[in-house]
PAKOL-623611 format. One record per atom (N, C-alpha, C): residue number from 1; residue in one letter; atom name; x, z, y. Coordinates in steps of 0.02 Angstrom, whole numbers, plus 50000, padded with zeros to 5 digits. Layout:
N
<r><num>NUM</num><residu>a</residu><atome>CA</atome><X>X</X><Z>Z</Z><Y>Y</Y></r>
...
END
This chain:
87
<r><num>1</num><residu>x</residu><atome>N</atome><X>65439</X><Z>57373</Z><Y>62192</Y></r>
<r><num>1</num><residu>x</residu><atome>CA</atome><X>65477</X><Z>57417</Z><Y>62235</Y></r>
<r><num>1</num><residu>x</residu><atome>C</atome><X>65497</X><Z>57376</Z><Y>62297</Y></r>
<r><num>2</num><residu>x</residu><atome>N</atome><X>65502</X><Z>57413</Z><Y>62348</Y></r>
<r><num>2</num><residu>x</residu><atome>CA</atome><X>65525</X><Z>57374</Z><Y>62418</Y></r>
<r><num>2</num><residu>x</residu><atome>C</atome><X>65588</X><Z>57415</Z><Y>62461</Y></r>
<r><num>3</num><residu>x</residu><atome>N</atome><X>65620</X><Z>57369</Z><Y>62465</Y></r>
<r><num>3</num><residu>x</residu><atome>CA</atome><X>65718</X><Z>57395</Z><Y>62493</Y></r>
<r><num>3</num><residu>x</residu><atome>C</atome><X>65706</X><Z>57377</Z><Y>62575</Y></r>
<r><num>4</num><residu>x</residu><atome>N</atome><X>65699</X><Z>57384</Z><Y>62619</Y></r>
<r><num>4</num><residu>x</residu><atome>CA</atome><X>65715</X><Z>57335</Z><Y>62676</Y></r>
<r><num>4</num><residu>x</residu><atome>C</atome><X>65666</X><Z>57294</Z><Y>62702</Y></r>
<r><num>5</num><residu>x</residu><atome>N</atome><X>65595</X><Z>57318</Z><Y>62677</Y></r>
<r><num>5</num><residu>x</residu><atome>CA</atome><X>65560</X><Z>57262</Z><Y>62675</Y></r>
<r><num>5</num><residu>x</residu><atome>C</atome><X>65554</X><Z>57204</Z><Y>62641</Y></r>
<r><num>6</num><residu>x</residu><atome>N</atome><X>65603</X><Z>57206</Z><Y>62584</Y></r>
<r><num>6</num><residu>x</residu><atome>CA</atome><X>65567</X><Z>57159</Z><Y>62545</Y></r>
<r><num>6</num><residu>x</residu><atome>C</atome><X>65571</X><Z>57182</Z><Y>62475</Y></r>
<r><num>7</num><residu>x</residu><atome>N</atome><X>65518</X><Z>57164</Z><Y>62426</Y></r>
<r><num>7</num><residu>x</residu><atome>CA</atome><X>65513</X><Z>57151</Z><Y>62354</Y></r>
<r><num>7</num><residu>x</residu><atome>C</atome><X>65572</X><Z>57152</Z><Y>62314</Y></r>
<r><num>8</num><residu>x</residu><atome>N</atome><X>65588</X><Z>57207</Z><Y>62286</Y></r>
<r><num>8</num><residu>x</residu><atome>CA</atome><X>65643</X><Z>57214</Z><Y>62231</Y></r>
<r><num>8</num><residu>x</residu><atome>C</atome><X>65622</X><Z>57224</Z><Y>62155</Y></r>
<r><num>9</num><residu>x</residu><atome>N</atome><X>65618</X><Z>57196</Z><Y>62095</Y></r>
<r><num>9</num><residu>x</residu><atome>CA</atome><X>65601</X><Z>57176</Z><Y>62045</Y></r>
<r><num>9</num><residu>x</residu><atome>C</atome><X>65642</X><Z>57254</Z><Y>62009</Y></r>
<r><num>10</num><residu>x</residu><atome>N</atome><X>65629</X><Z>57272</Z><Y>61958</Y></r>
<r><num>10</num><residu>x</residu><atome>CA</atome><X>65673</X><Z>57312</Z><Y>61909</Y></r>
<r><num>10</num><residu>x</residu><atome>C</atome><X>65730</X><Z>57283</Z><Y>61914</Y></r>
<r><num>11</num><residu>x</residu><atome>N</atome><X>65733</X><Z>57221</Z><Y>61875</Y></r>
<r><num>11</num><residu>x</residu><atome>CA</atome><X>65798</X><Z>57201</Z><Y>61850</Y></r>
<r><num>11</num><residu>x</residu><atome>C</atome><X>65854</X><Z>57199</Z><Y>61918</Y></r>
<r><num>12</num><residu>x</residu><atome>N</atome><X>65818</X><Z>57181</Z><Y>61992</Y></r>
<r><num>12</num><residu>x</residu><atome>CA</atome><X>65857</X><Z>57179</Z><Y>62019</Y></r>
<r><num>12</num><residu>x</residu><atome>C</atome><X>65898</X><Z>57228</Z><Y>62051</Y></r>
<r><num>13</num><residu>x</residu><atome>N</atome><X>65824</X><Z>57301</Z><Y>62056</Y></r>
<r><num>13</num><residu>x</residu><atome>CA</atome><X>65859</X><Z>57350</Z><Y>62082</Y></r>
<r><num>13</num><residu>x</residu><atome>C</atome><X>65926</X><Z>57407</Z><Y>62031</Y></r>
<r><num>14</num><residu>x</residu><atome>N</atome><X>65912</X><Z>57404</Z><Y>61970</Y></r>
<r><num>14</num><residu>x</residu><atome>CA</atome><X>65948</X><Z>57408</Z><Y>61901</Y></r>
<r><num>14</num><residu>x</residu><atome>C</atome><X>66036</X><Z>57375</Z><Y>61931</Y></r>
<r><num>15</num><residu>x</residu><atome>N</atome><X>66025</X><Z>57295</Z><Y>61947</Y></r>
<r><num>15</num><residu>x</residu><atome>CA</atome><X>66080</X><Z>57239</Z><Y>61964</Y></r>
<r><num>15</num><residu>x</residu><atome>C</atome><X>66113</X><Z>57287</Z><Y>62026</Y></r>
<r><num>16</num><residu>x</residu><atome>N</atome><X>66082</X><Z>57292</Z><Y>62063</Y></r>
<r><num>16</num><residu>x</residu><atome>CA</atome><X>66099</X><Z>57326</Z><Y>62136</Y></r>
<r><num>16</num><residu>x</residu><atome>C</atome><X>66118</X><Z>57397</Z><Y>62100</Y></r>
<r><num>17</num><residu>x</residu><atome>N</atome><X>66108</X><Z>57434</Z><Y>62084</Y></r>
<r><num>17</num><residu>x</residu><atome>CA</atome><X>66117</X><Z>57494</Z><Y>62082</Y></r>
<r><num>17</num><residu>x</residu><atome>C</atome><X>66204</X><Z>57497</Z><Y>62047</Y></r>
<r><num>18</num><residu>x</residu><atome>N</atome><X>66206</X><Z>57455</Z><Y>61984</Y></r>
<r><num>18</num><residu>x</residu><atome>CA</atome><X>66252</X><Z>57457</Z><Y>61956</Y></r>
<r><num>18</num><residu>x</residu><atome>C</atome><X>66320</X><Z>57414</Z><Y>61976</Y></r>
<r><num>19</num><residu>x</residu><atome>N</atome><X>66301</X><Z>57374</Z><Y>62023</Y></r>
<r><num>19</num><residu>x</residu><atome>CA</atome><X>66364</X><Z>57367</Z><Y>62085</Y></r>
<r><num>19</num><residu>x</residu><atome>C</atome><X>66401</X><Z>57380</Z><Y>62129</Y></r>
<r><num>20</num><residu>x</residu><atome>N</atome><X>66363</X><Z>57444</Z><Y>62147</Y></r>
<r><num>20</num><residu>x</residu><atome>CA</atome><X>66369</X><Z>57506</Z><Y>62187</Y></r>
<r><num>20</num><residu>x</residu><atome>C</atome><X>66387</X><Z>57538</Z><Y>62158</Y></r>
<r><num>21</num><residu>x</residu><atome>N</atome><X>66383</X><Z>57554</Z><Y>62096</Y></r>
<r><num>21</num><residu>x</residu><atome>CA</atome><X>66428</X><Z>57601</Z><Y>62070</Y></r>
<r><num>21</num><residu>x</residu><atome>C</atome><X>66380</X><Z>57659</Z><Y>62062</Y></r>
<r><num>22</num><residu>x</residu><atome>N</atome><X>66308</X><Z>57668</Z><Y>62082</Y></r>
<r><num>22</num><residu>x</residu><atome>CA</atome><X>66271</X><Z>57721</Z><Y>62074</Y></r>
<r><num>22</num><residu>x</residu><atome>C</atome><X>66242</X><Z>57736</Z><Y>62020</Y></r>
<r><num>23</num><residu>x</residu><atome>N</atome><X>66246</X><Z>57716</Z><Y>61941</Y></r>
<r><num>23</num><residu>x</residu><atome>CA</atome><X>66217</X><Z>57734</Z><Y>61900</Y></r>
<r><num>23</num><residu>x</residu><atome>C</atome><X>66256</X><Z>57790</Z><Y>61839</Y></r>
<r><num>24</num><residu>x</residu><atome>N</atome><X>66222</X><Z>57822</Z><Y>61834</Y></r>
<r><num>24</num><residu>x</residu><atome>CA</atome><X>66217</X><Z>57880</Z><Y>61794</Y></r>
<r><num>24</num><residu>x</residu><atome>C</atome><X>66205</X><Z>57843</Z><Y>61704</Y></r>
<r><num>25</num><residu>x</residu><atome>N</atome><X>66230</X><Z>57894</Z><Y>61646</Y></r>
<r><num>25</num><residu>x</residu><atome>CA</atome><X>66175</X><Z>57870</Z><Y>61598</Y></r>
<r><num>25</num><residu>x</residu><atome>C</atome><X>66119</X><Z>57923</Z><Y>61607</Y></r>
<r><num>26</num><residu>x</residu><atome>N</atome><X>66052</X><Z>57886</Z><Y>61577</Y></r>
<r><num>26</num><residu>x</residu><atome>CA</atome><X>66065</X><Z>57829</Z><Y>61518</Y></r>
<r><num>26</num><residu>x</residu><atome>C</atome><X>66069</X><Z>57755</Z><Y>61543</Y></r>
<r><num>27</num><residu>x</residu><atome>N</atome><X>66068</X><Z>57755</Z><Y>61616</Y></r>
<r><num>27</num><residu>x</residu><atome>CA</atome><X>66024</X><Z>57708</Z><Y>61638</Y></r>
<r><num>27</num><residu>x</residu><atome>C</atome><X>66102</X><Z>57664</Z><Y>61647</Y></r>
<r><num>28</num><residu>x</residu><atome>N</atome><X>66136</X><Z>57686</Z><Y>61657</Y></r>
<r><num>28</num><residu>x</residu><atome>CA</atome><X>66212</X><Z>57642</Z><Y>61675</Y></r>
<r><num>28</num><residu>x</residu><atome>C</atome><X>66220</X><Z>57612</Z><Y>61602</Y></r>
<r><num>29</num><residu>x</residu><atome>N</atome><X>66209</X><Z>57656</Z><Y>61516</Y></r>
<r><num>29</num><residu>x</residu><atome>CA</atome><X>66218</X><Z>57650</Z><Y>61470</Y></r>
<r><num>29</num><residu>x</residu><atome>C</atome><X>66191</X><Z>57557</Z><Y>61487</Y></r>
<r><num>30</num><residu>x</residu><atome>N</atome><X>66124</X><Z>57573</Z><Y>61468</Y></r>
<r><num>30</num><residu>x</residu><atome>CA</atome><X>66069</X><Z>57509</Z><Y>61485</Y></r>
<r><num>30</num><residu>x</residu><atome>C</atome><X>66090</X><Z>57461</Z><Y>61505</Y></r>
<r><num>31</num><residu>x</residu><atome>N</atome><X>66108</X><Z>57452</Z><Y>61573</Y></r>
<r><num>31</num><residu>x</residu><atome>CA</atome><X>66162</X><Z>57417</Z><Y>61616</Y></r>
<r><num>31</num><residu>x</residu><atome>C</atome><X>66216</X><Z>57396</Z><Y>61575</Y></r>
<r><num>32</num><residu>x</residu><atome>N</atome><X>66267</X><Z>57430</Z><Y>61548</Y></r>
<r><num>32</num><residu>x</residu><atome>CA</atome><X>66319</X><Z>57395</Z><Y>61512</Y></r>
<r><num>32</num><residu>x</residu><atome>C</atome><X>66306</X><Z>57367</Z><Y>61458</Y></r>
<r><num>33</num><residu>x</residu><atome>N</atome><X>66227</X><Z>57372</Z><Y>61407</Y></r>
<r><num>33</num><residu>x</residu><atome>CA</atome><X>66220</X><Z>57335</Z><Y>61344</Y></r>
<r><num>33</num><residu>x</residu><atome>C</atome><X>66184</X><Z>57287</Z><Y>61392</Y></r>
<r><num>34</num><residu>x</residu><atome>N</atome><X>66152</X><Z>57291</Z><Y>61446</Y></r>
<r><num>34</num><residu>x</residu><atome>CA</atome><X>66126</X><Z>57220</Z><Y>61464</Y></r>
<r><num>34</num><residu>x</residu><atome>C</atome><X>66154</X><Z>57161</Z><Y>61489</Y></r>
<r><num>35</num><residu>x</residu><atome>N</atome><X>66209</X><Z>57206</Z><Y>61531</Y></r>
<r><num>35</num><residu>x</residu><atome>CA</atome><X>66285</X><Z>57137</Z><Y>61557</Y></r>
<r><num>35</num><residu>x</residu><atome>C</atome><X>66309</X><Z>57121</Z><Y>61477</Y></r>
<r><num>36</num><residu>x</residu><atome>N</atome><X>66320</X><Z>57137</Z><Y>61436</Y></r>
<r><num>36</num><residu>x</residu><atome>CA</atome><X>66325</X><Z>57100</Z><Y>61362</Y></r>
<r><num>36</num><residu>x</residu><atome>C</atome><X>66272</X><Z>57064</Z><Y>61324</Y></r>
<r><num>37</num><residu>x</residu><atome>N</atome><X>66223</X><Z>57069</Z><Y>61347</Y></r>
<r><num>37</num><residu>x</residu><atome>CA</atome><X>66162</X><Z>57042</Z><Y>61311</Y></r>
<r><num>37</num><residu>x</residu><atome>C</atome><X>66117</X><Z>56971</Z><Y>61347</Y></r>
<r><num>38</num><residu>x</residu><atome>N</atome><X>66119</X><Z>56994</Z><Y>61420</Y></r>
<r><num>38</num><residu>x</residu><atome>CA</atome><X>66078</X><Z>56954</Z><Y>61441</Y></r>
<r><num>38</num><residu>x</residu><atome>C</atome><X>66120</X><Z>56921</Z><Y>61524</Y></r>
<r><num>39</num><residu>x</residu><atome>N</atome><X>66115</X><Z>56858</Z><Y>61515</Y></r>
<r><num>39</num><residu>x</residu><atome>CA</atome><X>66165</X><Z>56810</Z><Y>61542</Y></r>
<r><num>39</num><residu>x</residu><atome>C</atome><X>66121</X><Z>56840</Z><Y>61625</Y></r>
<r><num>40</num><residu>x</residu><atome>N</atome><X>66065</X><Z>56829</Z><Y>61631</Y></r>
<r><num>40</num><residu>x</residu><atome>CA</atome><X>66025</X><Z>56824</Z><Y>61690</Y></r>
<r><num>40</num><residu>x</residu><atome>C</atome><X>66039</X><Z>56865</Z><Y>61731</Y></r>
<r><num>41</num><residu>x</residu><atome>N</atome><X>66046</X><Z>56926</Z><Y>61690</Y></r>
<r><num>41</num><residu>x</residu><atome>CA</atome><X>66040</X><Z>57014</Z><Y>61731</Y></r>
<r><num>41</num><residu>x</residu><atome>C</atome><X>66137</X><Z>57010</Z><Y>61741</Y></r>
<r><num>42</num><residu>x</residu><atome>N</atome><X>66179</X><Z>56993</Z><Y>61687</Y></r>
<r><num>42</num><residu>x</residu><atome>CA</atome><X>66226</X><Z>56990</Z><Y>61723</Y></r>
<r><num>42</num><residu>x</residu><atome>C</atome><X>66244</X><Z>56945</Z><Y>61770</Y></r>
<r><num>43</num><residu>x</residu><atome>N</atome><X>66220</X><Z>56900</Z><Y>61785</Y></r>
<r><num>43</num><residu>x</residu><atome>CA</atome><X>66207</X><Z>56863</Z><Y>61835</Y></r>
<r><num>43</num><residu>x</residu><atome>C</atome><X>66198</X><Z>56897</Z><Y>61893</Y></r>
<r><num>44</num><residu>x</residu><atome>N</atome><X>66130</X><Z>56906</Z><Y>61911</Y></r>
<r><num>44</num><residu>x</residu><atome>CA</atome><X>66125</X><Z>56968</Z><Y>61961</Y></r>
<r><num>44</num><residu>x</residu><atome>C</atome><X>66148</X><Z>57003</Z><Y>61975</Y></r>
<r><num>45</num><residu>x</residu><atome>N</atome><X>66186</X><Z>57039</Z><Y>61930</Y></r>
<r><num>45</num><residu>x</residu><atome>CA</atome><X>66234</X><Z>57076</Z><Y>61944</Y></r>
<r><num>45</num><residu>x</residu><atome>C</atome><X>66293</X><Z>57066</Z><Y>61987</Y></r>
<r><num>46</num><residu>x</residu><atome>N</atome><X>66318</X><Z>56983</Z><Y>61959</Y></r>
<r><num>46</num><residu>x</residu><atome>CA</atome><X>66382</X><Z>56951</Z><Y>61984</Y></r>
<r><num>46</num><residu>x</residu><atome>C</atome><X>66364</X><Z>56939</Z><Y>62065</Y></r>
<r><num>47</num><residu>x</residu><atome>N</atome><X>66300</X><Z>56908</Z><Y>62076</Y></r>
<r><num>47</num><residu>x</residu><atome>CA</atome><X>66289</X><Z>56895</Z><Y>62142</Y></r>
<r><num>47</num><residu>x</residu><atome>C</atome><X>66278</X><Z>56945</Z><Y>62196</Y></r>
<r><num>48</num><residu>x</residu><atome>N</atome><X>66262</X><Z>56999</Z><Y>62182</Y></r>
<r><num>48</num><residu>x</residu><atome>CA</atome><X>66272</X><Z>57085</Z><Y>62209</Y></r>
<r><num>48</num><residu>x</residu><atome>C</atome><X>66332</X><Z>57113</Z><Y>62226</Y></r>
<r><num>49</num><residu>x</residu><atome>N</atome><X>66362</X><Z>57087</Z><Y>62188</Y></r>
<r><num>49</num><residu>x</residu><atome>CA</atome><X>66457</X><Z>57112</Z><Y>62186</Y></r>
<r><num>49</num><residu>x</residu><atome>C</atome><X>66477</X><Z>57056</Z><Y>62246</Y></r>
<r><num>50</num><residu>x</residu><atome>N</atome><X>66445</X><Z>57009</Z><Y>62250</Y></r>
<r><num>50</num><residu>x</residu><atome>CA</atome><X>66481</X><Z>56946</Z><Y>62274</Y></r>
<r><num>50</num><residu>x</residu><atome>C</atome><X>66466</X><Z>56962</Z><Y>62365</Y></r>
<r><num>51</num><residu>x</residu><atome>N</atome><X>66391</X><Z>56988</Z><Y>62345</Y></r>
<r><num>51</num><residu>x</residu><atome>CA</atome><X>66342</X><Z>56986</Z><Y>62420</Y></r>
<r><num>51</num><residu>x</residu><atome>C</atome><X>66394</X><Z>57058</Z><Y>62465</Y></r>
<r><num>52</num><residu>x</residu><atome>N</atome><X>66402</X><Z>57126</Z><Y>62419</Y></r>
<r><num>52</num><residu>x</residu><atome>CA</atome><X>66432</X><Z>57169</Z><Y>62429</Y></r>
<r><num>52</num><residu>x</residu><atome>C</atome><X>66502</X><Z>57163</Z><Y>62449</Y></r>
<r><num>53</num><residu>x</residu><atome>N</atome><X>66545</X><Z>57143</Z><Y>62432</Y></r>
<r><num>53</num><residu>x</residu><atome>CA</atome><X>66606</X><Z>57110</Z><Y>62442</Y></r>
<r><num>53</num><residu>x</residu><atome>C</atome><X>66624</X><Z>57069</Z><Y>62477</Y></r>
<r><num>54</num><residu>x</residu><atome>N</atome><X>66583</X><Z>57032</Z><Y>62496</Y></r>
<r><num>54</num><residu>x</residu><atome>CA</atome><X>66608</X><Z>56977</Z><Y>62588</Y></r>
<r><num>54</num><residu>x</residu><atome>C</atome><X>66617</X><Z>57018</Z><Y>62617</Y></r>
<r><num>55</num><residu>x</residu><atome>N</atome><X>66597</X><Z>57104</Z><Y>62638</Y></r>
<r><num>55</num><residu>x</residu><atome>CA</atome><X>66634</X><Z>57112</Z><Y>62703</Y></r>
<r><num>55</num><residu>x</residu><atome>C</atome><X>66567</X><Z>57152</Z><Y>62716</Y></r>
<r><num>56</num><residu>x</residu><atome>N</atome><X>66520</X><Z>57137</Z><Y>62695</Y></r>
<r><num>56</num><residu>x</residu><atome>CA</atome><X>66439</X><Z>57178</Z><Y>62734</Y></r>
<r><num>56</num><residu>x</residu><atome>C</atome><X>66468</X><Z>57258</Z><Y>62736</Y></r>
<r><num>57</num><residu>x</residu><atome>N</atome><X>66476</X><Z>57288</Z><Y>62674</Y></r>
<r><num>57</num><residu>x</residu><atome>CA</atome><X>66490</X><Z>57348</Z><Y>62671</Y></r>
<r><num>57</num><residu>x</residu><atome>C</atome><X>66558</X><Z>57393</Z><Y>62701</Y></r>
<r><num>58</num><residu>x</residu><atome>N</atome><X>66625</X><Z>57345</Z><Y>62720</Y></r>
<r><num>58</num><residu>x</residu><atome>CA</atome><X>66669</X><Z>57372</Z><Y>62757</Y></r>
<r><num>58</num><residu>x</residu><atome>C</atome><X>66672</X><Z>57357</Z><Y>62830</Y></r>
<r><num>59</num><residu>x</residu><atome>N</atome><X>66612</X><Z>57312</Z><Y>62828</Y></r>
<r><num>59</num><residu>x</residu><atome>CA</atome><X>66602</X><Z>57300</Z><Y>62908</Y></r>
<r><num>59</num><residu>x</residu><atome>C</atome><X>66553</X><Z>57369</Z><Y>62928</Y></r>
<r><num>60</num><residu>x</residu><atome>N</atome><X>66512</X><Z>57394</Z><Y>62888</Y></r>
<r><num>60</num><residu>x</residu><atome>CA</atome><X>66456</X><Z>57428</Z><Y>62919</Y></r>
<r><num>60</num><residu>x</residu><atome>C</atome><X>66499</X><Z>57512</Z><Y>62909</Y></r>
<r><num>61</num><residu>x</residu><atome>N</atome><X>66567</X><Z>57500</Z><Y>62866</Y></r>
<r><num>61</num><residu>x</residu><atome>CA</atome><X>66590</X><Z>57561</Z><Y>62844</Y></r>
<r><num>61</num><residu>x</residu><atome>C</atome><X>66646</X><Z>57550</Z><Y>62924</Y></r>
<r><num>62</num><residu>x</residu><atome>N</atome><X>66655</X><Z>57513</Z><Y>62964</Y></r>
<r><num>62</num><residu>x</residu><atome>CA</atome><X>66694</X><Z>57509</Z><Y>63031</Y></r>
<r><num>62</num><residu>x</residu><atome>C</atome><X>66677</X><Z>57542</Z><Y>63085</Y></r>
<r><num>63</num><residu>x</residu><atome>N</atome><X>66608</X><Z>57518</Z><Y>63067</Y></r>
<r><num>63</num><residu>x</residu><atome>CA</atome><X>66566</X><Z>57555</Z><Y>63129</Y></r>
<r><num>63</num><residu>x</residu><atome>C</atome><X>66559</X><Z>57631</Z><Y>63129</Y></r>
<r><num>64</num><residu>x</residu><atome>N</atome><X>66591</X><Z>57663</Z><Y>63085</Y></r>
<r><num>64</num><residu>x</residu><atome>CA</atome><X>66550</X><Z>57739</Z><Y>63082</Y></r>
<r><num>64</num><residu>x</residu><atome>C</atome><X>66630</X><Z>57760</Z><Y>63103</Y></r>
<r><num>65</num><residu>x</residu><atome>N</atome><X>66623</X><Z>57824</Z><Y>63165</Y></r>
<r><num>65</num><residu>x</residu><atome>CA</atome><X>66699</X><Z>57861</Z><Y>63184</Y></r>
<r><num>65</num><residu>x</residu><atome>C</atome><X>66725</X><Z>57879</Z><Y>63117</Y></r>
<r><num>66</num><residu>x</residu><atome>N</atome><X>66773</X><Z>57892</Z><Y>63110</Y></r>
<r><num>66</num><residu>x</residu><atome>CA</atome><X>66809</X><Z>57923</Z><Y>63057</Y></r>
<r><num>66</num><residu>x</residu><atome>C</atome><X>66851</X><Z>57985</Z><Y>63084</Y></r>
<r><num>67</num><residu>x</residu><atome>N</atome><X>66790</X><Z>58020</Z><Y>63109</Y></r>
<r><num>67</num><residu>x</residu><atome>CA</atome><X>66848</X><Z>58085</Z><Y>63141</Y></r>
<r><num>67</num><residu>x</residu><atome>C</atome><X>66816</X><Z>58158</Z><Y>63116</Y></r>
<r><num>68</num><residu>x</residu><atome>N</atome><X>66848</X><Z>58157</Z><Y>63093</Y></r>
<r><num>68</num><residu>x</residu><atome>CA</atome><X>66821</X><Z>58261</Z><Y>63074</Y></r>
<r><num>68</num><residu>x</residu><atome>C</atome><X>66798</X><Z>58308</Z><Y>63140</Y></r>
<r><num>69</num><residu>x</residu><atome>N</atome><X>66740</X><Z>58342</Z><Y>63111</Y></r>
<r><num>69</num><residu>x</residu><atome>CA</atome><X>66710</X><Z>58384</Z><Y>63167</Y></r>
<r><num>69</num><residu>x</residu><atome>C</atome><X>66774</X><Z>58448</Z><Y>63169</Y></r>
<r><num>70</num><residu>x</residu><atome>N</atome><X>66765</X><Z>58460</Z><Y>63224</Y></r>
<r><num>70</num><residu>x</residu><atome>CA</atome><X>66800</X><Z>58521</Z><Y>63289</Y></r>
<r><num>70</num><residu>x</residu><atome>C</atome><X>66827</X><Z>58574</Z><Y>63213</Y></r>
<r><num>71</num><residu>x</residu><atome>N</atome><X>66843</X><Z>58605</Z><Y>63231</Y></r>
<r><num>71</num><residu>x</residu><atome>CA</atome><X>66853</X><Z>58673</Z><Y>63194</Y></r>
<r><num>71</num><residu>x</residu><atome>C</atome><X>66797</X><Z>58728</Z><Y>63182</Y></r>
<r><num>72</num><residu>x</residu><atome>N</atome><X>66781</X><Z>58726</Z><Y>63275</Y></r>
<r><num>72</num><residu>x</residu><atome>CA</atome><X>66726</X><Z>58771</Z><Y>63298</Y></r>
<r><num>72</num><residu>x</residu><atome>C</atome><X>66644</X><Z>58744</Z><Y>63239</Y></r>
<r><num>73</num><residu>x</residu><atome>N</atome><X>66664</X><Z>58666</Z><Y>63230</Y></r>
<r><num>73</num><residu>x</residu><atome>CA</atome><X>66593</X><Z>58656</Z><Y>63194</Y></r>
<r><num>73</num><residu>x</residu><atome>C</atome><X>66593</X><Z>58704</Z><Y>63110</Y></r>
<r><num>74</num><residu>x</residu><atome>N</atome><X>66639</X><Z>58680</Z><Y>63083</Y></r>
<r><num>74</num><residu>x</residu><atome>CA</atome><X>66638</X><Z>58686</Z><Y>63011</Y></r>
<r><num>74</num><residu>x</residu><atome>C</atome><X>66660</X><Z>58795</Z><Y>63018</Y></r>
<r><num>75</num><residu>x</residu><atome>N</atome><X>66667</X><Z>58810</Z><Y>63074</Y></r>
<r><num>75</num><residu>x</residu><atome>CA</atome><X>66654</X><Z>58901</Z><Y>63073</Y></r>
<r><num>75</num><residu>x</residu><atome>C</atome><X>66603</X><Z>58905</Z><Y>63081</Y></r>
<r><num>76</num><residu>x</residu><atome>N</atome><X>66568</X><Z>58888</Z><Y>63130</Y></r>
<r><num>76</num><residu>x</residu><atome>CA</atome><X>66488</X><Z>58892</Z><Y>63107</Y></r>
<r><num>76</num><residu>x</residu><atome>C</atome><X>66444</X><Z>58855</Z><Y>63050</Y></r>
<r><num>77</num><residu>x</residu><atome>N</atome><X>66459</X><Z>58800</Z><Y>63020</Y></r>
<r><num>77</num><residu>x</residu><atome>CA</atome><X>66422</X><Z>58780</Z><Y>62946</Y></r>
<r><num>77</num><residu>x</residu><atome>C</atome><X>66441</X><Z>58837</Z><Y>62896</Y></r>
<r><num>78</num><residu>x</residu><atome>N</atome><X>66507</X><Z>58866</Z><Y>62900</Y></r>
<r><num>78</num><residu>x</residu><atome>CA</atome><X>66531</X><Z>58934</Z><Y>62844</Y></r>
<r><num>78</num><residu>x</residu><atome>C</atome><X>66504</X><Z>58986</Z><Y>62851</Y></r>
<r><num>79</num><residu>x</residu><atome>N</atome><X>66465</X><Z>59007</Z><Y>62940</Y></r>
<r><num>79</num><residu>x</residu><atome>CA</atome><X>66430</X><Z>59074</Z><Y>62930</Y></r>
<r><num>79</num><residu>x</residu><atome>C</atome><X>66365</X><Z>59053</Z><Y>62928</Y></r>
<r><num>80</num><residu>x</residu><atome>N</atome><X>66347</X><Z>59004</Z><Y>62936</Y></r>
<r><num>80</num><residu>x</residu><atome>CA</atome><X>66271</X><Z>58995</Z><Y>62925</Y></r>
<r><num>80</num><residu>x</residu><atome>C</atome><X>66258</X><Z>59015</Z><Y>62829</Y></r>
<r><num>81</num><residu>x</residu><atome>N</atome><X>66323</X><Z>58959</Z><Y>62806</Y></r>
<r><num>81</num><residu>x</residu><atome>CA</atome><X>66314</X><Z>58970</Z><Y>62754</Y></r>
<r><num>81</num><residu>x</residu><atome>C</atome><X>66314</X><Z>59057</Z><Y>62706</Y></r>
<r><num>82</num><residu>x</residu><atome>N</atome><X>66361</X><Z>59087</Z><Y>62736</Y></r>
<r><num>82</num><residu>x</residu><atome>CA</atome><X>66377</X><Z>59149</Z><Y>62718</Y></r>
<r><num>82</num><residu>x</residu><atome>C</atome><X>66334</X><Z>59202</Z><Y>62744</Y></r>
<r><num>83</num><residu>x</residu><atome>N</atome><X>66273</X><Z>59177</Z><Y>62775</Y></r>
<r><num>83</num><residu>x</residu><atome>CA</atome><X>66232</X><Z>59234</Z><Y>62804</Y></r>
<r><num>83</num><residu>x</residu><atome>C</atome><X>66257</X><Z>59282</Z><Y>62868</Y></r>
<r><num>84</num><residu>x</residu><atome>N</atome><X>66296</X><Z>59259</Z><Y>62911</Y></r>
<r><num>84</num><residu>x</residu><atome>CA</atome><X>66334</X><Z>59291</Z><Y>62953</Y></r>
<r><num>84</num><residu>x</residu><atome>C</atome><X>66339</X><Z>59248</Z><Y>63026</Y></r>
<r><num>85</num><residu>x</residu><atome>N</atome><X>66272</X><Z>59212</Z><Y>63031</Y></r>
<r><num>85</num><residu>x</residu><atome>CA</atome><X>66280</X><Z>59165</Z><Y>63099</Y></r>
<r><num>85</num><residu>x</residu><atome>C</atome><X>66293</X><Z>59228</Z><Y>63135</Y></r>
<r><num>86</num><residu>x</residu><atome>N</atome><X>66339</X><Z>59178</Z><Y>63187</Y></r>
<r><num>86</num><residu>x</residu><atome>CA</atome><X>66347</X><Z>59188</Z><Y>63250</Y></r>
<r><num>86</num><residu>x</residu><atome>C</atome><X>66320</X><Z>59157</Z><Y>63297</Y></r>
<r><num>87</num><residu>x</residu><atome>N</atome><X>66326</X><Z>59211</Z><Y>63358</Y></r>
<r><num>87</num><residu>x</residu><atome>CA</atome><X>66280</X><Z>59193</Z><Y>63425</Y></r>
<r><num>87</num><residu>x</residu><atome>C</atome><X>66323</X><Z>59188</Z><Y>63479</Y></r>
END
């Protein structure tokens, strides 16, 4: 598998996924008997949390506005949705 241009292994994208917080079962299940089982994968794991946590992810979460669209936007996403655009 390839992230970014480079080569991501199972185990690592598994490591990545479950530092993020994105896993579901069964596959999160998996994940938590393997951080008990196998030193390596929780390893990977630890260094994901570590890589995630300097700052990459609330620096790139800085850059994005934090402002809610108009009023006027979210009345038109409700009649689009409701079959009732307006013109």
């Amino acid at each position: 598998m390839s992230i970014v241009g480079q080569e991501v292994y199972a185990d690592e994208a598994l490591a990545l996924d479950y530092a993020l917080g994105i896993l579901i079962d069964p596959d999160l299940g998996d994940a938590l008997q393997r951080m008990r089982t196998d030193a390596d994968f929780a390893l990977l794991v630890a260094r994901y949390r570590v890589r995630l946590g300097s700052g990459v992810v609330e620096s790139l979460a800085s850059k994005r506005p934090n402002v809610a669209p108009p009023a006027k936007t979210w009345e038109a996403i409700m009649a689009k949705i409701s079959g009732r655009e307006e013109t």
